[in-house]
C-alpha positions in Angstrom: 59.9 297.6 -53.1 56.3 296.9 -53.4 56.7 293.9 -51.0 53.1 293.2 -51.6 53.1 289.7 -50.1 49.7 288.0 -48.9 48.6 288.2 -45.3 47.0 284.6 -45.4 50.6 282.4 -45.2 53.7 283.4 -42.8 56.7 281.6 -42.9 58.8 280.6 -40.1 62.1 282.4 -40.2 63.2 280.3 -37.8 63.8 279.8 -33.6 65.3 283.0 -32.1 69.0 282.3 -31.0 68.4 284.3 -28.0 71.0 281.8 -26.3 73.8 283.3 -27.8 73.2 286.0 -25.1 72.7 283.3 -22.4 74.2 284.1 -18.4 76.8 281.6 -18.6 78.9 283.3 -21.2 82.3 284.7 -19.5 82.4 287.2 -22.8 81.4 291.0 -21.7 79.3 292.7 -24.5 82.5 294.7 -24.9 85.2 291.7 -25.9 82.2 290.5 -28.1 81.9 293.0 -30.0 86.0 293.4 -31.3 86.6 292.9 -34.0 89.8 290.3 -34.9 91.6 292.0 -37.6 93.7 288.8 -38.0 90.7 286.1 -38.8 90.0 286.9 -42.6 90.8 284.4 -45.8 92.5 285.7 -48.7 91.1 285.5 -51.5 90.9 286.9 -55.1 87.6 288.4 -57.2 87.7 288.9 -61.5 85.5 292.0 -61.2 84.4 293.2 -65.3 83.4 297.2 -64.8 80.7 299.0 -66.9 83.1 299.8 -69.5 84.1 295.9 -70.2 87.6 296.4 -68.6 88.4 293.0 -65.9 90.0 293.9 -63.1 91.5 291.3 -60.9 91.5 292.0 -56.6 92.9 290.3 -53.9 90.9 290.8 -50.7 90.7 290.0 -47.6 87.1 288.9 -46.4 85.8 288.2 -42.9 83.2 285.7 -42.4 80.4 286.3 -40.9 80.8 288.3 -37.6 77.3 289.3 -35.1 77.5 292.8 -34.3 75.4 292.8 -31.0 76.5 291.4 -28.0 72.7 289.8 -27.1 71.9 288.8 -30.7 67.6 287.7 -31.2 69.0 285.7 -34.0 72.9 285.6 -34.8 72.1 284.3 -38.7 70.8 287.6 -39.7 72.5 289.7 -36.7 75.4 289.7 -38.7 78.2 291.5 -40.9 80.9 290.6 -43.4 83.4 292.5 -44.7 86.0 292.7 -47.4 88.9 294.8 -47.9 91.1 294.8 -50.7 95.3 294.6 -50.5 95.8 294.1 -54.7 94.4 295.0 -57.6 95.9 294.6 -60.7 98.5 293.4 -59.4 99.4 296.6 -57.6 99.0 296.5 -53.7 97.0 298.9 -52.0 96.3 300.3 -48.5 92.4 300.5 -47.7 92.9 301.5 -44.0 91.6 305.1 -44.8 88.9 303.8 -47.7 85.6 305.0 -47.6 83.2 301.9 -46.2 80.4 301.2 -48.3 77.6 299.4 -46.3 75.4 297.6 -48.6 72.5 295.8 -47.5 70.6 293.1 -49.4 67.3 294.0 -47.9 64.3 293.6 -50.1 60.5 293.9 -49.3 61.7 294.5 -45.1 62.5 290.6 -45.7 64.8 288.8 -43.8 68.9 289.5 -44.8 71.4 287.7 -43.9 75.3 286.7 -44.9 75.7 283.8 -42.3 77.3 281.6 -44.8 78.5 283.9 -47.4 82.2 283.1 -48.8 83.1 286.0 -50.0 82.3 289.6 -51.2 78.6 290.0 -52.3 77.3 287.2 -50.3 74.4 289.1 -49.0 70.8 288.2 -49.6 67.2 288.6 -49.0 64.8 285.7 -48.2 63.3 286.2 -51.9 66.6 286.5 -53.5 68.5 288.4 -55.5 66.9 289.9 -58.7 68.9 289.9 -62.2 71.5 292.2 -62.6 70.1 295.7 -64.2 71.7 297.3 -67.2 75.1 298.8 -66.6 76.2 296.6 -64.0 79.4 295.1 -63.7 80.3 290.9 -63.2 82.3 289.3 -61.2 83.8 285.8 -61.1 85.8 284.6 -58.2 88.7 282.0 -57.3 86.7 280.5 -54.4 82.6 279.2 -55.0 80.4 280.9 -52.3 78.0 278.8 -50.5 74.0 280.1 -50.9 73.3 282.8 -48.3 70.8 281.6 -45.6 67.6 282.8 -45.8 63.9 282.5 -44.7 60.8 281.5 -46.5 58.5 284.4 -47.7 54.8 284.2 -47.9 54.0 284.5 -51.2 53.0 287.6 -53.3 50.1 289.1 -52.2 47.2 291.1 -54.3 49.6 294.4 -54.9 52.3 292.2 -55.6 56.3 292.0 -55.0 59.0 293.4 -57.2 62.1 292.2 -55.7 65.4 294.1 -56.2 68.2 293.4 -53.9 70.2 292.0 -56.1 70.9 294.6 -58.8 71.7 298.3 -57.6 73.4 296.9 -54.7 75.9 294.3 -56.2 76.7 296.2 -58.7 78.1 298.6 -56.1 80.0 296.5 -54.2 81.6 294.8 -56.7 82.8 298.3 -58.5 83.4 299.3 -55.1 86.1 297.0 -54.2 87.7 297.3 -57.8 88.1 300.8 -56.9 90.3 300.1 -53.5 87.2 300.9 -51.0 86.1 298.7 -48.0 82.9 297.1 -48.6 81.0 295.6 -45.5 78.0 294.0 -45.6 74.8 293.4 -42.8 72.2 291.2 -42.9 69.0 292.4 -40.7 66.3 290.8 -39.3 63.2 291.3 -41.5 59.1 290.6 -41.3 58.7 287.5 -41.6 60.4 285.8 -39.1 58.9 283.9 -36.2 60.2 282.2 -33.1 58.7 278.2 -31.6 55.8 280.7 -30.0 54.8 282.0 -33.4 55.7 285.5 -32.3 57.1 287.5 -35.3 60.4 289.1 -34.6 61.4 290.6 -37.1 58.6 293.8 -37.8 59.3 297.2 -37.4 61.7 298.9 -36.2 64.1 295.6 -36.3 65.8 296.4 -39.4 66.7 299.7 -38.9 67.8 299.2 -35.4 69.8 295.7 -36.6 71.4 298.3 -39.8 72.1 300.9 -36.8 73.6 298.2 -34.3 76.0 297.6 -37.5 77.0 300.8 -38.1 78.4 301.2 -34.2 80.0 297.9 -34.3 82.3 299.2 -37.1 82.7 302.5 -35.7 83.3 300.9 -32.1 86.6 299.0 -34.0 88.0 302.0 -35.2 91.4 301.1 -36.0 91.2 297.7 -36.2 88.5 297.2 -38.7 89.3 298.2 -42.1 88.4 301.7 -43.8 88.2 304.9 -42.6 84.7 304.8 -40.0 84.2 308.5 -40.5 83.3 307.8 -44.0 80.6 305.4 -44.3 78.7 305.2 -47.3 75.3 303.4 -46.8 73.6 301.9 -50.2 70.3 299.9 -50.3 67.4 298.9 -53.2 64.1 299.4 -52.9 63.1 298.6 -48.7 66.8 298.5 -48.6 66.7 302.1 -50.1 64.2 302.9 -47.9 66.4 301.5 -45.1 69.4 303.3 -46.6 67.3 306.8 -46.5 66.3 306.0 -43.1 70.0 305.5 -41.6 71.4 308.2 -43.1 68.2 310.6 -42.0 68.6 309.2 -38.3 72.3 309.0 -37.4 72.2 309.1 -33.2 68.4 309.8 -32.7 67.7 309.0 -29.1 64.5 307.2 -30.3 66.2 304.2 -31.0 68.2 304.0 -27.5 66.3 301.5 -25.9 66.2 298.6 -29.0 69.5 299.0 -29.5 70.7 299.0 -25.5 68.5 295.5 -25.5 70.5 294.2 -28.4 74.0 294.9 -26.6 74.9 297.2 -29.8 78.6 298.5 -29.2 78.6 301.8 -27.5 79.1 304.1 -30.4 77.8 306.5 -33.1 75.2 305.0 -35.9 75.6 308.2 -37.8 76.8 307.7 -41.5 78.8 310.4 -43.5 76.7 309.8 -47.3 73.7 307.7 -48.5 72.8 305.7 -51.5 69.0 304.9 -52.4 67.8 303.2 -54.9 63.9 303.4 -55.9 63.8 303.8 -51.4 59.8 302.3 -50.6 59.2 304.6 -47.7 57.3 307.6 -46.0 55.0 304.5 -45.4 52.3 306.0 -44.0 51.5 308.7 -46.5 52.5 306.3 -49.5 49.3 305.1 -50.4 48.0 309.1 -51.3 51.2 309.8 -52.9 50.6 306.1 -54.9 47.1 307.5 -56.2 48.2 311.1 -56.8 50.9 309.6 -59.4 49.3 306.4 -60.6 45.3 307.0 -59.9 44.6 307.7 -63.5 46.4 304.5 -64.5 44.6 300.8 -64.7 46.2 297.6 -63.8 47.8 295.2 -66.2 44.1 293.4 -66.3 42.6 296.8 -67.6 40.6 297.0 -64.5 40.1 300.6 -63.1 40.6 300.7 -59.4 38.2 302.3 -56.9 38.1 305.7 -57.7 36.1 306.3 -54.5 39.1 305.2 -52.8 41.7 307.1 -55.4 40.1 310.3 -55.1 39.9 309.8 -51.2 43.6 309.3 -50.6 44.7 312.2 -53.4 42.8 314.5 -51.3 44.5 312.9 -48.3 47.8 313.6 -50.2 47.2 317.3 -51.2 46.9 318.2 -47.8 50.2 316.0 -46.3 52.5 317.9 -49.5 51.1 321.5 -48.7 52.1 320.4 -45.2 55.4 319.3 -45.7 56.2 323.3 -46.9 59.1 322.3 -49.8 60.9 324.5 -52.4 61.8 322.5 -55.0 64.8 322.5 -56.7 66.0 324.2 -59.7 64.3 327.3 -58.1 61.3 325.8 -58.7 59.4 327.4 -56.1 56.5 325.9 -53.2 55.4 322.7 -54.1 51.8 321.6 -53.7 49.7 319.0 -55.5 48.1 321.2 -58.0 51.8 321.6 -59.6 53.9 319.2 -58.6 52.9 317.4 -62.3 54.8 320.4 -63.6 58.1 320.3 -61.3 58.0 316.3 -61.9 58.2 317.2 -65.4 60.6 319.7 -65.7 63.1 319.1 -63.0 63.2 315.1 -63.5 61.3 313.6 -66.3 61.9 315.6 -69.3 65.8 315.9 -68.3 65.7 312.5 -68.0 64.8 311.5 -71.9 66.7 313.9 -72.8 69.9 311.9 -71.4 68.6 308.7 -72.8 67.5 309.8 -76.4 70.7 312.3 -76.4 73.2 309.2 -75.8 71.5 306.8 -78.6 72.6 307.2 -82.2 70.4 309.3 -84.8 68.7 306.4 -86.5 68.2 304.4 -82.8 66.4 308.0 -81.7 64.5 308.5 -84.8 62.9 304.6 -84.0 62.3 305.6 -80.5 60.9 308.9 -81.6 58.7 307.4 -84.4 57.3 304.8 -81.7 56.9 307.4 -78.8 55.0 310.1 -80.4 54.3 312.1 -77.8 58.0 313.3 -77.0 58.7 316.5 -79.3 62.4 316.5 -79.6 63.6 319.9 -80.5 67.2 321.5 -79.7 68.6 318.4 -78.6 65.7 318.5 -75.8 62.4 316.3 -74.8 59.1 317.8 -74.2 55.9 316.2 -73.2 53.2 316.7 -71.0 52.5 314.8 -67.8 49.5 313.3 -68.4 51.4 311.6 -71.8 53.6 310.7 -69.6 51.7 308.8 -67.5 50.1 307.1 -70.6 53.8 306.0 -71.7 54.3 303.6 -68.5 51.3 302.0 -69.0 49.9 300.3 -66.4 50.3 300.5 -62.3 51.6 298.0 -59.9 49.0 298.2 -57.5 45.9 298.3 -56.8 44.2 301.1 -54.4 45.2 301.1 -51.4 48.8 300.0 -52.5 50.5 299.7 -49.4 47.9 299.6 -46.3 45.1 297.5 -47.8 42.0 296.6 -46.5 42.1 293.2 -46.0 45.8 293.4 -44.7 47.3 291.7 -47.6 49.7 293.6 -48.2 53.5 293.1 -46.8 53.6 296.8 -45.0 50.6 295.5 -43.2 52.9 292.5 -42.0 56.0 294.8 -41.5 53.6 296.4 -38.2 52.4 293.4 -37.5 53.4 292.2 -33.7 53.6 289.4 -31.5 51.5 286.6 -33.1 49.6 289.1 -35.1 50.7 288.7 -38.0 49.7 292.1 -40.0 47.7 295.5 -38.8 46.5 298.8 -40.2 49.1 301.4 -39.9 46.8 304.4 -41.5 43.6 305.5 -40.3 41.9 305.5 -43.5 43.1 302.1 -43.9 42.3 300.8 -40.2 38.4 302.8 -40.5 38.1 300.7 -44.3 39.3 297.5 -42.8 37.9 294.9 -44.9 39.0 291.7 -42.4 36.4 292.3 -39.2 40.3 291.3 -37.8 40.7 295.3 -37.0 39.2 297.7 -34.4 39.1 300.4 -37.1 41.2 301.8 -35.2 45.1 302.1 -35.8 46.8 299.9 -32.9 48.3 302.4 -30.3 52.2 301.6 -30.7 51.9 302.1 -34.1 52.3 305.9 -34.8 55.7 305.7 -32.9 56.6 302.5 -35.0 56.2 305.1 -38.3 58.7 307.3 -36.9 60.9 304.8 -36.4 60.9 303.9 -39.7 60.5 306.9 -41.9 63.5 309.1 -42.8 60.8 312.2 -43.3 60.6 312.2 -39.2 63.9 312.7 -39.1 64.2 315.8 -41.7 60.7 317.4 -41.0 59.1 316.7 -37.3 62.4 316.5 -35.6 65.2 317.3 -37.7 68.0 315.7 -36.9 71.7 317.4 -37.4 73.5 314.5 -37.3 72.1 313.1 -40.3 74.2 312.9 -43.3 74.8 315.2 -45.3 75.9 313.9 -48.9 73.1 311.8 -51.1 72.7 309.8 -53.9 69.2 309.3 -54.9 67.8 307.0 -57.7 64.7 305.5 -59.5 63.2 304.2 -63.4 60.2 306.3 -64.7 58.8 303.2 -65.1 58.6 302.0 -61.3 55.1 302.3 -60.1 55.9 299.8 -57.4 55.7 303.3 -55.5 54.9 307.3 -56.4 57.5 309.0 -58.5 56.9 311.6 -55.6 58.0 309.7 -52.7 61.9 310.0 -53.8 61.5 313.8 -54.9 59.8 314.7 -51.6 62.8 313.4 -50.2 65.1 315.0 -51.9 63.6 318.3 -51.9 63.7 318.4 -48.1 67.4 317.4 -48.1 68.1 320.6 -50.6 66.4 322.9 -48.7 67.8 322.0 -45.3 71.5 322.3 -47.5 72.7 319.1 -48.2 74.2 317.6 -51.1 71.7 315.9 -53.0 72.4 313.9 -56.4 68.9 312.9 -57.3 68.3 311.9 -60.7 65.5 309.7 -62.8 66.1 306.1 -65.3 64.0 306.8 -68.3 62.1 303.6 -69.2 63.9 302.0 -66.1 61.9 299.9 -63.7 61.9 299.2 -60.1 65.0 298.1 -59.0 67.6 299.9 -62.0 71.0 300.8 -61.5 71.9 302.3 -64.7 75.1 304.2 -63.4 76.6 302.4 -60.7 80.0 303.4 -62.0 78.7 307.3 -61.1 78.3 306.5 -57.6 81.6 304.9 -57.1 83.2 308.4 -58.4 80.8 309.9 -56.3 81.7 308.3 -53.2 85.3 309.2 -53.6 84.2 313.2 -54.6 82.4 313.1 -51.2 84.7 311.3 -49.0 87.7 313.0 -50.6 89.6 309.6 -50.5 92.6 309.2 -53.1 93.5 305.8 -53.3 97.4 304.6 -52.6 98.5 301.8 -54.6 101.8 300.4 -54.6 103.7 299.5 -57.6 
């Protein structure tokens, strides 16, 4: 998501509760980490679904529950989950229900559901955004107490779009309607810091905290709710990113020794499908991708940003997609930069108006047509060019570089910070540019490894990993220049030409953060999982 917060301010995210692990605990990691199936409140959600229909569910939810044995900090080390046992009246068996693990993750902030009350009780330390358009409500019988979170610096030069609430409550609200378990993790995220004012939240804790979640639940098999084997991970934005990554990584040895210190539960972190929404990753090639899409654009103050630096990181960006060797899909052919405009175009962009303008009625398309001139609608289909395209959103998010800047300010930058640095380089071109006289112009030794622990790409390109999942669910706006359009279609190409399932489409006019079909994915999740739900009368 952007997460574009200043370098200048860090908040404390609070003391580490590294006591919960203390010596004089008679608990072994293994009795801490079972799950009680016995300790949940009943209780009962009014959940509204994208047609208008209410559905009434009683659930059962767990309260907050830490999923490693030596937690750094229990508040955000932890899961809850809710199952549901009626809806509509009619009772129903969710032992064998797809899981749908949704984090709340936004901008690699903090997450965490320490005093959530019920389903949904997830959130970021900036919040929840508002609900995007075609996502369902929900009331509930009981009033949920605000999640704990932790102060965020505040928004930095390339700014932060923050969109954990939207895709992902929409989906766990429809989910549970529709007779699936839905657990929730919090993670730790960047801006935490302990009494020493050592950050400990940076890369990799997220992913290993979302991983050390994943074997808790399959570690309970049996006594948790759901079917384990068919875990269905969703996330928005660094959540999607998150999301991509879990699914990409499932039982990479790389991750062994941070998860062995946390005490995680002696089981698989592979997942059986993936949901991403607008995912902010393959970090460390972002900011060429960025300028490749968006370097023609100006920011919303009509400035023009260093085209010295633009044309620098497209060149740096031609090389990293001729490297990456994709096909794209459609039988599109090798993709490179000279015509990935065109497959952009054809395969996602053009499809995508056509679904929007083809669903409005003929006097709402003739307005939209009359005021976007540019589109020639002809045999029920859209046609434009790229560059008209690009004119059409308008302004970019960020300036250049967007995600590794200069003078650090950016949130990436604090996402490698370590120790009581609180932000570094994680790109050459960045570290050599370094604007701060903080840097050695050099990128900091443990970083490259850091990268591959957090980018799904590693996983499906350098060392590709065949326990990854193999079902996913891919989606972004047009509109959302909080990162390259490209980012999400790299992605996806490399997942259809290594065979998987991929369900990858574009929001026209959407922004960052849209959900415009969460109804979709719940179908989708059962298609994948094969689950029929059993309902009583």
């Amino acid at each position: 998501m952007g997460i574009g917060a200043t370098a200048g301010v860090a908040a404390a995210g609070g003391i580490a509760l590294s006591a919960n692990a203390s010596s004089d605990s008679k608990s072994s990691s293994s009795d801490a980490l079972v799950f009680d199936p016995d300790a949940y409140t009943k209780l009962t959600k009014s959940v509204t679904d994208t047609a208008g229909t209410e559905h009434t569910v009683v659930y059962h939810f767990w309260k907050a529950i830490t999923y490693v044995a030596k937690p750094v900090d229990a508040t955000y080390q932890s899961l809850i989950v809710s199952a549901p046992v009626e809806i509509d009246g009619k009772a129903v068996d969710a032992s064998n229900a797809p899981i749908l693990l949704a984090n709340s993750v936004g901008g690699y902030l903090p997450s965490s559901v320490s005093t959530a009350t019920e389903v949904g009780g997830g959130g970021s330390a900036m919040g929840g955004g508002a609900a995007p358009s075609g996502a369902p409500t929900g009331s509930t019988s009981s009033s949920a107490a605000p999640s704990a979170s932790a102060s965020a610096s505040a928004p930095g030069a390339n700014g932060n779009t923050n969109a954990t609430g939207g895709a992902t409550s929409s989906n766990q609200l429809l989910a549970l309607a529709a007779g699936y378990v839905v657990i929730e993790p919090g993670a730790r995220g960047r801006t935490l810091k302990n009494s020493s004012g050592e950050y400990y939240g940076t890369a990799p804790a997220a992913i290993v905290d979302l991983k050390a979640a994943v074997r808790y639940i399959k570690s309970n098999k049996g006594r948790i709710p759901g079917n384990v084997e068919r875990i269905v991970s969703a996330g928005t934005s660094a959540g999607g990113a998150l999301s991509s990554l879990l699914g990409a990584s499932g039982d990479s040895p790389i991750y062994d020794k941070y998860l062995k210190a946390l005490g995680a539960a002696d089981a698989s972190d592979a997942i059986f499908a993936t949901g991403a929404w607008c995912p902010i990753t393959d970090l460390e090639h972002a900011d060429g991708a960025y300028e490749w899409n968006w370097g023609a654009n100006d920011l919303s103050t009509g400035k023009t940003v260093d085209q010295t630096v633009s044309k620098a990181l497209q060149a740096q960006f031609a090389e990293y997609q001729a490297g990456l060797k994709l096909r794209g899909l459609g039988g599109f052919g090798p993709l490179n930069a000279r015509n990935l405009d065109a497959y952009m175009v054809k395969q996602y962009l053009e499809p995508s108006a056509t679904t929007y303008l083809a669903a409005l009625s003929d006097s709402a398309r003739a307005t939209y047509l009359k005021a976007n001139t540019f589109i020639t609608w002809s045999g029920g289909k859209a046609t434009f060019t790229w560059a008209d395209f690009l004119t059409h959103v308008g302004a970019r998010k960020k300036d250049a570089p967007a995600f590794d800047a200069f003078d650090l300010s950016a949130g990436e930058n604090n996402e490698f910070g370590t120790g009581t640095t609180l932000a570094r380089h994680f790109t050459a071109y960045g570290a050599k540019n370094d604007s701060t006289g903080l840097s050695s112009k050099r990128v900091p030794s443990d970083v490259p490894a850091k990268l591959d622990l957090m980018n799904p790409m590693y996983h499906l390109v350098e060392k590709v990993n065949p326990n990854r999942s193999k079902h996913w669910w891919i989606r972004l706006g047009t509109k959302d220049s909080d990162t390259a359009l490209t980012v999400a279609a790299n992605l996806a190409a490399r997942l259809d030409n290594l065979g998987d399932d991929v369900n990858h489409i574009y929001y026209w006019d959407e922004g960052h953060g849209a959900n415009t079909d969460p109804a979709d994915f719940i179908t989708w999740i059962a298609q994948v999982t094969g689950h029929k739900a059993k309902r009583g009368k």
